[in-house]
PDB file of N, CA, C and O in Angstrom:
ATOM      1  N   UNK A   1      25.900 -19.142  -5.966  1.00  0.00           N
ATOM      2  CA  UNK A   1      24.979 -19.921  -5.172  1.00  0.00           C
ATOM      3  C   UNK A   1      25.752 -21.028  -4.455  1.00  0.00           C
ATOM      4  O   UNK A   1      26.580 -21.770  -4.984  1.00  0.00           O
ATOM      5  N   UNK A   2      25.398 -21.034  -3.290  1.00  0.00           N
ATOM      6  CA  UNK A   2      26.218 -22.299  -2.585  1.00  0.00           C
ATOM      7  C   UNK A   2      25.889 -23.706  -2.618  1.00  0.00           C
ATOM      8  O   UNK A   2      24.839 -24.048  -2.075  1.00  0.00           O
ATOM      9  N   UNK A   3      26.551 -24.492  -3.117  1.00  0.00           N
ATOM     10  CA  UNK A   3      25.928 -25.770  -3.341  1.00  0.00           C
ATOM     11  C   UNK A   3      25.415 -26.706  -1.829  1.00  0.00           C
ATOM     12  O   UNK A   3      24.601 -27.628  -1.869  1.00  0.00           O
ATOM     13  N   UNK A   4      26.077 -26.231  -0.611  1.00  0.00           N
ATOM     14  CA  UNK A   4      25.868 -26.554   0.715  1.00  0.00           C
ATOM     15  C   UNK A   4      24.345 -26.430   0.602  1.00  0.00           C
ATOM     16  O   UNK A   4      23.810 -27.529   0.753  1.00  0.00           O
ATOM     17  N   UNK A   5      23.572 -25.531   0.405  1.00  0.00           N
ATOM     18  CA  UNK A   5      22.436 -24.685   0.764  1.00  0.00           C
ATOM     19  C   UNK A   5      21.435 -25.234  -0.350  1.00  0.00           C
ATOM     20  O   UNK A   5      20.242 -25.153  -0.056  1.00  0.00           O
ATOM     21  N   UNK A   6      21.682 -25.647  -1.286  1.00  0.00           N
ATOM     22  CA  UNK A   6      21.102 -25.811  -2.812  1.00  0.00           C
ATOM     23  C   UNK A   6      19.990 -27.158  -2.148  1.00  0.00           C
ATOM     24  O   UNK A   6      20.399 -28.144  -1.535  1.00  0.00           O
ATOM     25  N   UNK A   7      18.718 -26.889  -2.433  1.00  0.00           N
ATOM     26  CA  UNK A   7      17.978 -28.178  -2.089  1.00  0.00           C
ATOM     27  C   UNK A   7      17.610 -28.203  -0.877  1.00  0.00           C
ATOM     28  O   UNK A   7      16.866 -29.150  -0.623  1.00  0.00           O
ATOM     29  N   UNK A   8      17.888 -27.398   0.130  1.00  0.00           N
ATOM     30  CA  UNK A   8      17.825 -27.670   1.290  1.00  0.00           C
ATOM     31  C   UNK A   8      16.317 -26.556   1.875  1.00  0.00           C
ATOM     32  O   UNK A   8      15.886 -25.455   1.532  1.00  0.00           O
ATOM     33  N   UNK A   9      15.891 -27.668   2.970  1.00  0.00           N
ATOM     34  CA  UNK A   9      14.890 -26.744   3.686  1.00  0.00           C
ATOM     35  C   UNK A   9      15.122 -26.186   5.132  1.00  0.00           C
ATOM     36  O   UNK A   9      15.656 -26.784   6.066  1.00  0.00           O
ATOM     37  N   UNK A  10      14.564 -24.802   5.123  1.00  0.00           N
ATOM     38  CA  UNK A  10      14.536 -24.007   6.314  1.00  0.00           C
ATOM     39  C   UNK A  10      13.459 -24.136   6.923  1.00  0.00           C
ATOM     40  O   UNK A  10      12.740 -24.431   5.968  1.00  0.00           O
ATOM     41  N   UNK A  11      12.792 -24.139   7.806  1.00  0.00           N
ATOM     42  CA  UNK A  11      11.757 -24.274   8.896  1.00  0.00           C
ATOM     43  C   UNK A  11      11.690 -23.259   9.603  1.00  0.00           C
ATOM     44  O   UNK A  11      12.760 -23.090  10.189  1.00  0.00           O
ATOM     45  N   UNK A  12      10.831 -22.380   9.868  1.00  0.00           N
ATOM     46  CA  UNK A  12      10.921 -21.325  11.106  1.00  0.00           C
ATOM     47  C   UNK A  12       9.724 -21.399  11.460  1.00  0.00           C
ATOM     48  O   UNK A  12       8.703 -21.673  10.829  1.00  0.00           O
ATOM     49  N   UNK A  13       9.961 -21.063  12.812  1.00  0.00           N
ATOM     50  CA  UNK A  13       8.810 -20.884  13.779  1.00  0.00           C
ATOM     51  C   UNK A  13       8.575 -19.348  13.623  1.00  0.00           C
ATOM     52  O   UNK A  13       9.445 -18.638  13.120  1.00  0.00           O
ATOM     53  N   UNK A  14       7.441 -18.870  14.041  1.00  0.00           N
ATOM     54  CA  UNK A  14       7.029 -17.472  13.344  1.00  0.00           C
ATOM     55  C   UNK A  14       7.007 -16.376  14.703  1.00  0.00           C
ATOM     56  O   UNK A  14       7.744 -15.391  14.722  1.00  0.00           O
ATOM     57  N   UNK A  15       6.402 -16.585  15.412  1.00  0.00           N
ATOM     58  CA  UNK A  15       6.388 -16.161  16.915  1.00  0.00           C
ATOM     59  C   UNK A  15       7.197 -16.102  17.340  1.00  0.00           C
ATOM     60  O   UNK A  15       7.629 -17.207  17.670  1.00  0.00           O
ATOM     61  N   UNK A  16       8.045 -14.969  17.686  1.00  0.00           N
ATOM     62  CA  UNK A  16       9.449 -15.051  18.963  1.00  0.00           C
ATOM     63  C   UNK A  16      11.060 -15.425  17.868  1.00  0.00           C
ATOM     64  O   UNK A  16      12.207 -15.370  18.311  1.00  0.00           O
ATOM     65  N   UNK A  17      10.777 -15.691  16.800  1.00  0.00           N
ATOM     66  CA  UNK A  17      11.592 -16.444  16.075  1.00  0.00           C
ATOM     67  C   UNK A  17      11.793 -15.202  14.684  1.00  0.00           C
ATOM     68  O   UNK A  17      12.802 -14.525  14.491  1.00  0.00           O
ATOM     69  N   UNK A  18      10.467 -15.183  13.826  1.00  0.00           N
ATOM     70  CA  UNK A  18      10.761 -14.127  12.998  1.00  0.00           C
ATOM     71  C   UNK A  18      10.067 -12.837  12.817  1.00  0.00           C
ATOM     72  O   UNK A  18      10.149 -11.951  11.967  1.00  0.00           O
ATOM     73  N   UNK A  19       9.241 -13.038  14.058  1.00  0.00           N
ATOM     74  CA  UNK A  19       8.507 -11.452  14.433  1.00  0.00           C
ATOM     75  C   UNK A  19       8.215 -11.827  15.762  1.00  0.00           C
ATOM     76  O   UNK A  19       8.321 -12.976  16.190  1.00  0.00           O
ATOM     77  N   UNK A  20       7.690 -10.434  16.680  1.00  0.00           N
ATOM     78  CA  UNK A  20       7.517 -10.463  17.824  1.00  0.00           C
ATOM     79  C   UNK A  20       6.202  -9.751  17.704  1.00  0.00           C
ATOM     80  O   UNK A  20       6.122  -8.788  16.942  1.00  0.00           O
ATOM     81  N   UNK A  21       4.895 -10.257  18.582  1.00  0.00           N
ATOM     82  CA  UNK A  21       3.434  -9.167  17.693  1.00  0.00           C
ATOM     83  C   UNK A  21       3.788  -8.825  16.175  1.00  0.00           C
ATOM     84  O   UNK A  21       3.757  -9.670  15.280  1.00  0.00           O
ATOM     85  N   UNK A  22       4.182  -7.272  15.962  1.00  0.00           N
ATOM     86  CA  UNK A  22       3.743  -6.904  14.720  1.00  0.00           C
ATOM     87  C   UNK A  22       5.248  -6.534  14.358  1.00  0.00           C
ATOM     88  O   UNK A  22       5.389  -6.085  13.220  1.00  0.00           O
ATOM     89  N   UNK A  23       6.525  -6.659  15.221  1.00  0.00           N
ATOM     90  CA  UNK A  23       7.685  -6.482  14.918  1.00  0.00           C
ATOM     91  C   UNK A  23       8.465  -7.123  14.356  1.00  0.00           C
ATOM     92  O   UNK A  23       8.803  -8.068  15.068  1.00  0.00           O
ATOM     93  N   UNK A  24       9.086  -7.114  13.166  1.00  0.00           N
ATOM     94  CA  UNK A  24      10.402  -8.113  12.781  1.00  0.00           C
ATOM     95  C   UNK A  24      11.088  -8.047  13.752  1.00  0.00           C
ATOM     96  O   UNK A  24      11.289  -6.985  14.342  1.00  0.00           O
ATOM     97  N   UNK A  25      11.761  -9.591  14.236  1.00  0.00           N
ATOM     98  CA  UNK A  25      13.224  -9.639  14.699  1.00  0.00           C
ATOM     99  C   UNK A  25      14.450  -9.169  13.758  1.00  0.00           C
ATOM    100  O   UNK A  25      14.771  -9.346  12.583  1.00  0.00           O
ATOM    101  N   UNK A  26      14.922  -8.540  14.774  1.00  0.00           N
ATOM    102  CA  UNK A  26      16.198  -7.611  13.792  1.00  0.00           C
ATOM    103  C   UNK A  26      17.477  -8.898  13.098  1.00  0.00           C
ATOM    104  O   UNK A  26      18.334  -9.611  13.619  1.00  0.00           O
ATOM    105  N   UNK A  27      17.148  -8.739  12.148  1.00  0.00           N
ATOM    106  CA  UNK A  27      18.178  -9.671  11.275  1.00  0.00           C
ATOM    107  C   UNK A  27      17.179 -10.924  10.650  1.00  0.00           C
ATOM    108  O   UNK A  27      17.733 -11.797   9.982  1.00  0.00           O
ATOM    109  N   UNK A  28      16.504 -10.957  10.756  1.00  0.00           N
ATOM    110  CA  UNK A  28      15.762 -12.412  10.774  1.00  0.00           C
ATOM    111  C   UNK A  28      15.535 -12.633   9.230  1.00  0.00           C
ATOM    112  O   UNK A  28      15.772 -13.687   8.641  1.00  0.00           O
ATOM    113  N   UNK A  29      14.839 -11.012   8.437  1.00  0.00           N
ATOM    114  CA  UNK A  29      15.050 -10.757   6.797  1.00  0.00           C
ATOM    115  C   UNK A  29      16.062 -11.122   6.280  1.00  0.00           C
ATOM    116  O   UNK A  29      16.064 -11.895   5.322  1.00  0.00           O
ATOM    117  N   UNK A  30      16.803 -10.780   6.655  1.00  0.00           N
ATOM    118  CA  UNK A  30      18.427 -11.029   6.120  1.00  0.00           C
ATOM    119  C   UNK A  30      18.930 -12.606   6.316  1.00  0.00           C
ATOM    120  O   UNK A  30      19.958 -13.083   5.835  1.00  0.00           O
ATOM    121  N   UNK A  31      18.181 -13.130   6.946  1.00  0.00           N
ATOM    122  CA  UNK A  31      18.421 -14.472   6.781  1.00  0.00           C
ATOM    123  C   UNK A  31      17.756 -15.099   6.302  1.00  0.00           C
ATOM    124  O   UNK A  31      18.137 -16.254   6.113  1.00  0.00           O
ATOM    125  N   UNK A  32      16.474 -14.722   5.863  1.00  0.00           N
ATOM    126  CA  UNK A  32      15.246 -15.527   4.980  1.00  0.00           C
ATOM    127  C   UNK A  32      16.174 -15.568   3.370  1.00  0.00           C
ATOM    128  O   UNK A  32      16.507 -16.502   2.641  1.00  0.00           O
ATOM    129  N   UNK A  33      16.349 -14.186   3.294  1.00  0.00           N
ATOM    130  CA  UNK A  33      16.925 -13.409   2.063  1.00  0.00           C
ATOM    131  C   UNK A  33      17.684 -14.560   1.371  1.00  0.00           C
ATOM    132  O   UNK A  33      17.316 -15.344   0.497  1.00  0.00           O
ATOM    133  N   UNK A  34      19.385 -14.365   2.321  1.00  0.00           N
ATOM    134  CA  UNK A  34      20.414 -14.713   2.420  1.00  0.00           C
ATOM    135  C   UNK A  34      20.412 -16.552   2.129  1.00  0.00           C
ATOM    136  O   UNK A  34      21.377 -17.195   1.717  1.00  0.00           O
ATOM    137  N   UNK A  35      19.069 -17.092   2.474  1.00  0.00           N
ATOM    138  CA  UNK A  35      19.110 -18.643   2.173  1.00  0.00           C
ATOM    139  C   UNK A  35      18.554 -19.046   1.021  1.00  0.00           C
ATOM    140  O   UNK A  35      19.014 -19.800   0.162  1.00  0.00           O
ATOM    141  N   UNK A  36      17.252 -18.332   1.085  1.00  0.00           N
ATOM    142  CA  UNK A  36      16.937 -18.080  -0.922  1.00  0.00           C
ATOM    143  C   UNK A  36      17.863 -17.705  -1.859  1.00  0.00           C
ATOM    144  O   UNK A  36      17.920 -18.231  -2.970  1.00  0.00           O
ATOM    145  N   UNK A  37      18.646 -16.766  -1.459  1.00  0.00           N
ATOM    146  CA  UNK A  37      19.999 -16.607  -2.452  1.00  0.00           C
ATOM    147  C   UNK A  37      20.784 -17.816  -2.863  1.00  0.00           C
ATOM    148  O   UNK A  37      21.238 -18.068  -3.979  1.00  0.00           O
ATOM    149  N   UNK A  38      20.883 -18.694  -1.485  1.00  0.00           N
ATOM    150  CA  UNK A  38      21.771 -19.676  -1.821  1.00  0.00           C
ATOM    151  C   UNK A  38      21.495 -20.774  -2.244  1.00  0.00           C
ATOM    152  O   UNK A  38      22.297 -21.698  -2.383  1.00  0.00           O
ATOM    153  N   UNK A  39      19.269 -20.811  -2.723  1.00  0.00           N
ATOM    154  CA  UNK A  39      19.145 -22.073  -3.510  1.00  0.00           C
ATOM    155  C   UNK A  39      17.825 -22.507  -2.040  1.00  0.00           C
ATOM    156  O   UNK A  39      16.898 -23.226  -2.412  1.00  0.00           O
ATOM    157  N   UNK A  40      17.819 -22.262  -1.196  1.00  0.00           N
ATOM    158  CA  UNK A  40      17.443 -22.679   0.146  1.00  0.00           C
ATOM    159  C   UNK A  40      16.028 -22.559  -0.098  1.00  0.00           C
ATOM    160  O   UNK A  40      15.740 -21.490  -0.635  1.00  0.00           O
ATOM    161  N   UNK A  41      15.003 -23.370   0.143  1.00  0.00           N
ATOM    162  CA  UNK A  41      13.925 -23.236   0.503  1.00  0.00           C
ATOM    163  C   UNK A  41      13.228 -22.557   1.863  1.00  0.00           C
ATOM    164  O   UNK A  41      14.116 -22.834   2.668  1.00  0.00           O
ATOM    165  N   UNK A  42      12.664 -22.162   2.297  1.00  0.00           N
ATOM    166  CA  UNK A  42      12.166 -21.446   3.610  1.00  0.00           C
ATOM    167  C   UNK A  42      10.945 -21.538   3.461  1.00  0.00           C
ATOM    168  O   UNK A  42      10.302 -21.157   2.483  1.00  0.00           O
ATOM    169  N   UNK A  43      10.364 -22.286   4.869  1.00  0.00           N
ATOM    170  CA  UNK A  43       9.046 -22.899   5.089  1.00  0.00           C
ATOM    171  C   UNK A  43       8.689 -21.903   6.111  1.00  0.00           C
ATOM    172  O   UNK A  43       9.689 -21.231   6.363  1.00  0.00           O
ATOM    173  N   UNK A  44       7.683 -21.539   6.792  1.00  0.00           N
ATOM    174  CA  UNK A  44       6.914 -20.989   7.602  1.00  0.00           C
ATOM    175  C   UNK A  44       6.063 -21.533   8.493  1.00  0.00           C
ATOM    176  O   UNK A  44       4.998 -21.858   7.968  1.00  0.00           O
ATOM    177  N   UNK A  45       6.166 -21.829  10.051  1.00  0.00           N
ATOM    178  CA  UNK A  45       5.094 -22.144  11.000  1.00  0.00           C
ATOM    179  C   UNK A  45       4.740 -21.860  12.463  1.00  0.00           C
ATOM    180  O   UNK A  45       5.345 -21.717  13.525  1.00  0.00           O
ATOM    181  N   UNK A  46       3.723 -21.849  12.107  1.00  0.00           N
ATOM    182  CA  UNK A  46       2.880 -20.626  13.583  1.00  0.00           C
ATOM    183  C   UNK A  46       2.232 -22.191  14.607  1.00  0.00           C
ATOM    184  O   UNK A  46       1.768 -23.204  14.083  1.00  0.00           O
ATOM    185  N   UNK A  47       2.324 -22.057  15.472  1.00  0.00           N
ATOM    186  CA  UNK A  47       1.331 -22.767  16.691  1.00  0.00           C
ATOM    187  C   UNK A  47      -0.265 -21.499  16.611  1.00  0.00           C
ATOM    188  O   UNK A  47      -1.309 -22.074  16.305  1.00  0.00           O
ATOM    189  N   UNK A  48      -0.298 -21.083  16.680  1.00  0.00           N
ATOM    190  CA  UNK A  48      -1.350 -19.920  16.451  1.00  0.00           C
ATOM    191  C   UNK A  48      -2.132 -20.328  15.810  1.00  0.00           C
ATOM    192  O   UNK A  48      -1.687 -20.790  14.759  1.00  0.00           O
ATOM    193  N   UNK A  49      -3.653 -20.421  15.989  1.00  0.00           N
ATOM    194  CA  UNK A  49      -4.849 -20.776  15.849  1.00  0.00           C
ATOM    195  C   UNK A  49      -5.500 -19.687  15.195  1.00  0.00           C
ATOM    196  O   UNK A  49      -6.322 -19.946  14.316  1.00  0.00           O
ATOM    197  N   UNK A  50      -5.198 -18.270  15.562  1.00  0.00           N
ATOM    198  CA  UNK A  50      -5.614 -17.356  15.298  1.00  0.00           C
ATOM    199  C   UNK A  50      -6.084 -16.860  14.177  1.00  0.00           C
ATOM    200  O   UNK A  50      -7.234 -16.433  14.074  1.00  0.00           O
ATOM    201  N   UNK A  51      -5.183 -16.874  13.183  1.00  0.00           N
ATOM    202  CA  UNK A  51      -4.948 -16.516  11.814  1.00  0.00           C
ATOM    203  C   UNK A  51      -5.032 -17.268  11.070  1.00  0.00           C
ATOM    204  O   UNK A  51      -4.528 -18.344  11.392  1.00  0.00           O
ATOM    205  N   UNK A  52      -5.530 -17.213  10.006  1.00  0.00           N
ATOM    206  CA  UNK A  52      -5.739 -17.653   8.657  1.00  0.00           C
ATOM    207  C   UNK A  52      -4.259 -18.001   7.832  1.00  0.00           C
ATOM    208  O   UNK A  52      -3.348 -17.174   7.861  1.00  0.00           O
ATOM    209  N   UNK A  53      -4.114 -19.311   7.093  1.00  0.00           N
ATOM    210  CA  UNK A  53      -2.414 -18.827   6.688  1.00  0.00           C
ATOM    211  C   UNK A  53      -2.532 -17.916   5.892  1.00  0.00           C
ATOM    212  O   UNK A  53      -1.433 -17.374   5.776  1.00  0.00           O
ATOM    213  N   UNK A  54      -3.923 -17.041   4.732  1.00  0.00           N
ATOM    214  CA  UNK A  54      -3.411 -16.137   4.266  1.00  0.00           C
ATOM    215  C   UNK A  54      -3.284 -14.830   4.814  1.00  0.00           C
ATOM    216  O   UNK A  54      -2.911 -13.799   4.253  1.00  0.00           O
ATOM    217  N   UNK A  55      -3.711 -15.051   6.198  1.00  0.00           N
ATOM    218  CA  UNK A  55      -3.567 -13.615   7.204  1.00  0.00           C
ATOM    219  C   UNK A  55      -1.851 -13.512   7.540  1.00  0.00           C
ATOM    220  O   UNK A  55      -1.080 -12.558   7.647  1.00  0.00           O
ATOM    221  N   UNK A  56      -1.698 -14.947   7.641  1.00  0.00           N
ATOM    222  CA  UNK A  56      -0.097 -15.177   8.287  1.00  0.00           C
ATOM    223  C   UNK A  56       0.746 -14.770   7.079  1.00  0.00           C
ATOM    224  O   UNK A  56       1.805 -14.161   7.226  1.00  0.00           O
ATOM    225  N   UNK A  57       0.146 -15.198   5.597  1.00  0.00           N
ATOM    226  CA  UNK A  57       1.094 -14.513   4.612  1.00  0.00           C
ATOM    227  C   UNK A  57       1.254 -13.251   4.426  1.00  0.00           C
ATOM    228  O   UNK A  57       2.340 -12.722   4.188  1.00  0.00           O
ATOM    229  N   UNK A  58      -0.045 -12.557   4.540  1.00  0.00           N
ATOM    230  CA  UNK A  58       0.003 -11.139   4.110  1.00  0.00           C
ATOM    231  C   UNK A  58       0.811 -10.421   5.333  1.00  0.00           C
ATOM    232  O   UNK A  58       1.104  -9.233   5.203  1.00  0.00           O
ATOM    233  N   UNK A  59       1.074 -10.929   6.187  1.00  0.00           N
ATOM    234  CA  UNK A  59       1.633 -10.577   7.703  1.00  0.00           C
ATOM    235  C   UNK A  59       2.911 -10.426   7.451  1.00  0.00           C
ATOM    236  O   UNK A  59       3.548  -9.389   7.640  1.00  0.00           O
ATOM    237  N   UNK A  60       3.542 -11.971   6.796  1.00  0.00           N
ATOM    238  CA  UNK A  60       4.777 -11.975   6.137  1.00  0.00           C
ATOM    239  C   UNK A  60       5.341 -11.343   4.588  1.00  0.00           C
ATOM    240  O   UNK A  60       6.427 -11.379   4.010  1.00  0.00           O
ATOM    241  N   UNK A  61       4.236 -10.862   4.326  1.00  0.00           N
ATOM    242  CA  UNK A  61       4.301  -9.929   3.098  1.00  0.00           C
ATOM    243  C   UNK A  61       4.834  -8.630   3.503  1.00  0.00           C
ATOM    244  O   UNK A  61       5.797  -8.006   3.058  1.00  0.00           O
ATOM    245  N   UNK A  62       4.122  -8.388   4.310  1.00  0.00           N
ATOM    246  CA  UNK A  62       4.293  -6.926   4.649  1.00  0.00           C
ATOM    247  C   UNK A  62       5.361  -6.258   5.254  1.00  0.00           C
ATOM    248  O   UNK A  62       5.667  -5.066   5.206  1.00  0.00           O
ATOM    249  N   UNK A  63       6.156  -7.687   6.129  1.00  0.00           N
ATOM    250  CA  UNK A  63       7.425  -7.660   6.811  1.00  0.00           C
ATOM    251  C   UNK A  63       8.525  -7.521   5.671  1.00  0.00           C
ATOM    252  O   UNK A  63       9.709  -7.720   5.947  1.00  0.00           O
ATOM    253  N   UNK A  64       8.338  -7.362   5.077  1.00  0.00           N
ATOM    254  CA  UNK A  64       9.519  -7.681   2.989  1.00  0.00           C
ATOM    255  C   UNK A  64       9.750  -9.048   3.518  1.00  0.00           C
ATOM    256  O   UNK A  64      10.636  -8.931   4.365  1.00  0.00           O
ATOM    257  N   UNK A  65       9.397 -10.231   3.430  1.00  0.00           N
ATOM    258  CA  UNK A  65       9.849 -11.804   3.710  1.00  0.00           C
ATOM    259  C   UNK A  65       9.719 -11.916   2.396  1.00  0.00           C
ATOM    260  O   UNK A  65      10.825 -12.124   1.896  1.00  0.00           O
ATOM    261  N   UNK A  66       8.604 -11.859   1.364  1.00  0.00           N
ATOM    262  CA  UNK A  66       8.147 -12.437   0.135  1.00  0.00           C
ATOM    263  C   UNK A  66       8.132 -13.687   0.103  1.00  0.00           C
ATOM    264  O   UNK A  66       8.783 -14.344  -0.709  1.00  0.00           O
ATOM    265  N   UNK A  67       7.121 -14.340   1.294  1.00  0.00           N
ATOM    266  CA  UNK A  67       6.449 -15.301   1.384  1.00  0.00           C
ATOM    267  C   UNK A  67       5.521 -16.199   0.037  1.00  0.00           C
ATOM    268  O   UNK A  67       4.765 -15.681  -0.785  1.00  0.00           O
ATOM    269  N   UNK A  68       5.864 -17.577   0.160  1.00  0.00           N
ATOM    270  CA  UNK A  68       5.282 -17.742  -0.651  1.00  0.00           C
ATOM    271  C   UNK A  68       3.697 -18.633   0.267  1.00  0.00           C
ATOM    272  O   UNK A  68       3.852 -19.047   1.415  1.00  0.00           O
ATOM    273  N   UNK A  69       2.383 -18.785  -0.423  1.00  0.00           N
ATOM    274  CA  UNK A  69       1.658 -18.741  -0.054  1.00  0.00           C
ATOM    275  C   UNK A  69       1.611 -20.573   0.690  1.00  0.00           C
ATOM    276  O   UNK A  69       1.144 -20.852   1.795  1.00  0.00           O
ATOM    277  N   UNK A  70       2.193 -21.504  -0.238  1.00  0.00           N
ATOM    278  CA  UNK A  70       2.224 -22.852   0.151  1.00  0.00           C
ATOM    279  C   UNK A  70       3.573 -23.378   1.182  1.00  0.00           C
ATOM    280  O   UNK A  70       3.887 -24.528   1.489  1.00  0.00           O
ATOM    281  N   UNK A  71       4.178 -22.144   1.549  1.00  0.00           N
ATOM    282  CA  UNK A  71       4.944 -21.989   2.191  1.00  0.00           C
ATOM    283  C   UNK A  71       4.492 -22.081   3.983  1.00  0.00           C
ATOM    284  O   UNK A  71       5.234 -22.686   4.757  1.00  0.00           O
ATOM    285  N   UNK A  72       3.346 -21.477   4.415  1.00  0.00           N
ATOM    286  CA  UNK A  72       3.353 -20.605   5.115  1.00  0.00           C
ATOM    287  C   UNK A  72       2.306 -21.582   5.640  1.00  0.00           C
ATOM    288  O   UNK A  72       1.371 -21.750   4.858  1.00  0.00           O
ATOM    289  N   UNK A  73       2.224 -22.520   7.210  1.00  0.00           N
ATOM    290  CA  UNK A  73       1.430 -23.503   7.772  1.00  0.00           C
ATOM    291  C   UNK A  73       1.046 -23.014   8.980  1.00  0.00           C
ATOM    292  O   UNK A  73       1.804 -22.598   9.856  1.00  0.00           O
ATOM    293  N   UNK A  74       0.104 -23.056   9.008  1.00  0.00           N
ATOM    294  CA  UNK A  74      -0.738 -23.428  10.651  1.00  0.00           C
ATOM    295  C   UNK A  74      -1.283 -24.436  11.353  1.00  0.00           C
ATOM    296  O   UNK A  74      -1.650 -25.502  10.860  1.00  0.00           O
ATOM    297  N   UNK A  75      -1.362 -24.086  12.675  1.00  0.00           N
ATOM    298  CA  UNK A  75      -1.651 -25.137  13.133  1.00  0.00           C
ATOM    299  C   UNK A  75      -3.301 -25.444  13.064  1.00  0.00           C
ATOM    300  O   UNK A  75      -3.530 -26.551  13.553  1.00  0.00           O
ATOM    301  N   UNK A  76      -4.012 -25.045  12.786  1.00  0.00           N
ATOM    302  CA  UNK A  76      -5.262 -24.664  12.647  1.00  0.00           C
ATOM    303  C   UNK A  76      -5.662 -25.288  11.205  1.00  0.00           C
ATOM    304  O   UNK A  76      -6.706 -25.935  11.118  1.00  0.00           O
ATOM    305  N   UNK A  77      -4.740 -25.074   9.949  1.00  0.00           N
ATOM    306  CA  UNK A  77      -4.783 -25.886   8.884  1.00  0.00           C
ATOM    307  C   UNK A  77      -4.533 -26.895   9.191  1.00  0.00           C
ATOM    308  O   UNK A  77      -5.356 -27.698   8.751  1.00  0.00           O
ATOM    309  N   UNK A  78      -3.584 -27.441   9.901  1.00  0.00           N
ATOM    310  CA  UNK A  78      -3.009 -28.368  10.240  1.00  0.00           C
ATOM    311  C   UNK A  78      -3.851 -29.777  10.513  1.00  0.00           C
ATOM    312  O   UNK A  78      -3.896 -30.894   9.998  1.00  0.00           O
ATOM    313  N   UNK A  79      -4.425 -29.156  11.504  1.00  0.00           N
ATOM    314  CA  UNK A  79      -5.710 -29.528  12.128  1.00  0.00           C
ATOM    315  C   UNK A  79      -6.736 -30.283  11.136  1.00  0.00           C
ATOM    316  O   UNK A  79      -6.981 -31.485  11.043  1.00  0.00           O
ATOM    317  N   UNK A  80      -7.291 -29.106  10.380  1.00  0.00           N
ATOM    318  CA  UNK A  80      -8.579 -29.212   9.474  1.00  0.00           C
ATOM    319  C   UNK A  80      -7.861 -30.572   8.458  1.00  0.00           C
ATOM    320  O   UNK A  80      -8.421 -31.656   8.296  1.00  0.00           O
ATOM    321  N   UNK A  81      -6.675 -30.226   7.932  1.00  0.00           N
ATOM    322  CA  UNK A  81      -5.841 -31.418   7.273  1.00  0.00           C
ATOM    323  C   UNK A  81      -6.430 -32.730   7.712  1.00  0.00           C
ATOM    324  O   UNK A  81      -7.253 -33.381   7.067  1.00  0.00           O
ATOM    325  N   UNK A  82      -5.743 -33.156   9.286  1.00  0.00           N
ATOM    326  CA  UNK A  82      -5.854 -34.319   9.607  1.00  0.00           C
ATOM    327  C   UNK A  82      -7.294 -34.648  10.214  1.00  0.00           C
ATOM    328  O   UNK A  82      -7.561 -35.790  10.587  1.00  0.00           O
TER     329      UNK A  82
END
């Protein structure tokens, strides 16, 4: 495990970033993977109104991400939050 990586958070934007519609970006798994290996946290967030975050998880479920559920934000929660 890399101690660089240990503690640290990832952020991704979800759209254009780690799927395209219903497509993974090619490599994008391998880097979710690859930072959890090294201790890395990986957060999840959509501008998208659309979806539910547990629509957005099961979305990222299905991609093999193995999303976790408090992981995974919208802007739409976001919203209702504030």
């Amino acid at each position: 495990m890399s101690a660089q990586l240990q503690n640290r958070i990832f952020a991704f934007d979800l759209d254009g970033t780690i799927y395209t519609g219903n497509r993974l970006i090619n490599g994008a798994d391998e880097v979710v993977h690859y930072l959890r290996r090294q201790g890395a946290k990986v957060v999840f967030f959509t501008n998208s109104s659309t979806r539910t975050v547990q629509q957005v998880f099961e979305k990222l479920a299905r991609m093999s991400l193995s999303p976790v559920l408090e992981d995974v934000h919208t802007s739409a929660r976001a919203a209702a939050i504030y």
